[in-house]
N, C-alpha and C positions, 0 to 999 in steps of 0.2 A: 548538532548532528540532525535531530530531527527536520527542523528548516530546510537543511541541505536535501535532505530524503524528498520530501514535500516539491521541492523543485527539480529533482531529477526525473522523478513520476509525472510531472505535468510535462514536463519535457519532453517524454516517451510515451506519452500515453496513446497517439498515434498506432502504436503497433501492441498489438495487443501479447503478443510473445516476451516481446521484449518487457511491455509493462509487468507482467508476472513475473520475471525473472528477478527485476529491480527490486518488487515488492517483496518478495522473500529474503533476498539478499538484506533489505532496509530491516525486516522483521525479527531478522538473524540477529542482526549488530544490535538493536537498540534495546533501551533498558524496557523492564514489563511497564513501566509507568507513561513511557516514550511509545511504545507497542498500543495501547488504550486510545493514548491520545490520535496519533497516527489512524488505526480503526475506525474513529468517529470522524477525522477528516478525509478519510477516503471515501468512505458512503456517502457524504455528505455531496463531496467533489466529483466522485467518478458512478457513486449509486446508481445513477442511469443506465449509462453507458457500457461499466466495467462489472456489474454485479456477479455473474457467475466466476470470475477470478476472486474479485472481493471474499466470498462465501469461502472457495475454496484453500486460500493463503489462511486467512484467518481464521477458518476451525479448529487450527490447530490453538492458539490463543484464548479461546475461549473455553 
């Protein structure tokens, strides 16, 4: 699942509405250990670019 997640966000990551949607949606469904994982590659991948969504999905997770 997580995988799948991972490529539906590079997918969309164009629109930045959509990207936030996806990413909560993915945050929602996946287990806390899947959640971690996903968190460090999304900074990692979208850090630049996406960071004030990033901050704001994942407050909640931490």
């Amino acid at each position: 699942m997580l995988e799948y997640v991972k490529t539906i966000l590079k997918k969309v990551s164009f629109d930045l509405k959509l990207f936030e949607k996806e990413l909560v949606k993915a945050i929602a469904s996946l287990l806390e250990k899947e959640v971690k994982t996903l968190k460090r590659w999304c900074y990692r991948t979208f850090g630049k670019s996406h960071r004030p969504i990033l901050d704001r999905c994942f407050v909640i997770t931490t």
